[in-house]
C-alpha positions in Angstrom: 42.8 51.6 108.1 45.2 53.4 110.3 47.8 55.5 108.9 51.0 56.1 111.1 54.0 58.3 110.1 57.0 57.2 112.3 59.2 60.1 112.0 62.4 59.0 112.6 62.0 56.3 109.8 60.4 58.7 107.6 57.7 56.6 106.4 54.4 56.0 106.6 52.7 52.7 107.4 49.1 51.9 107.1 47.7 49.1 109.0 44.7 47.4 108.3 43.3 47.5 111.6 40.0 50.1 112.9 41.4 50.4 116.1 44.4 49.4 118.2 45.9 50.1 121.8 48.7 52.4 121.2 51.1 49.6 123.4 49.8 46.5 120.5 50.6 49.9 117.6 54.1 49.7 118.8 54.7 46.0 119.4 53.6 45.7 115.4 55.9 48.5 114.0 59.3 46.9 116.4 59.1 50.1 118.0 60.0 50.4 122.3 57.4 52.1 124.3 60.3 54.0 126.6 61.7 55.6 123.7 59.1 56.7 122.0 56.1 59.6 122.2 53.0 58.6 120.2 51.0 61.5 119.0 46.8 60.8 118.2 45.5 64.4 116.6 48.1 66.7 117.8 47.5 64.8 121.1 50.4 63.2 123.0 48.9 59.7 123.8 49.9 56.9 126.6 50.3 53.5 125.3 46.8 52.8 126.7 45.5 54.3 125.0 43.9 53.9 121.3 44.4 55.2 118.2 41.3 54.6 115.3 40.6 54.5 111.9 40.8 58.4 110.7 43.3 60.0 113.6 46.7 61.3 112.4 48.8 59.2 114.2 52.8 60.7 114.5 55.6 58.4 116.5 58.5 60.3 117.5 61.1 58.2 118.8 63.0 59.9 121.0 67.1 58.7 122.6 69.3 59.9 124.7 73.0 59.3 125.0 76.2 60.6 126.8 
């Protein structure tokens, strides 16, 4: 099970999934890739990349506006 606390939201979701590529993670939670920063352990990920079972996975989602 991965746990992911999407800050902006603040909640957690757990999916059921071992592992997933940080790009599917996104997709799943409704979430766009160019506004947000996915963290894996502390780590700033790229949406490549993939987060497991057991990491501390943090989404900031991140706007800008004028």
């Amino acid at each position: 099970m991965i746990r992911v606390k999407v800050l902006e939201a603040n909640k957690i979701i757990e999916l059921e999934d071992e592992e997933i590529i940080v790009k599917n993670l996104l997709e799943r939670l409704g979430l766009r890739q160019t506004e947000c920063i996915v963290l894996r352990n502390g780590v700033v990920v790229t949406e490549e990349d993939a987060v497991r079972s057991g990491d501390e996975v943090v989404v900031y989602t991140v706007k800008s506006g004028g």
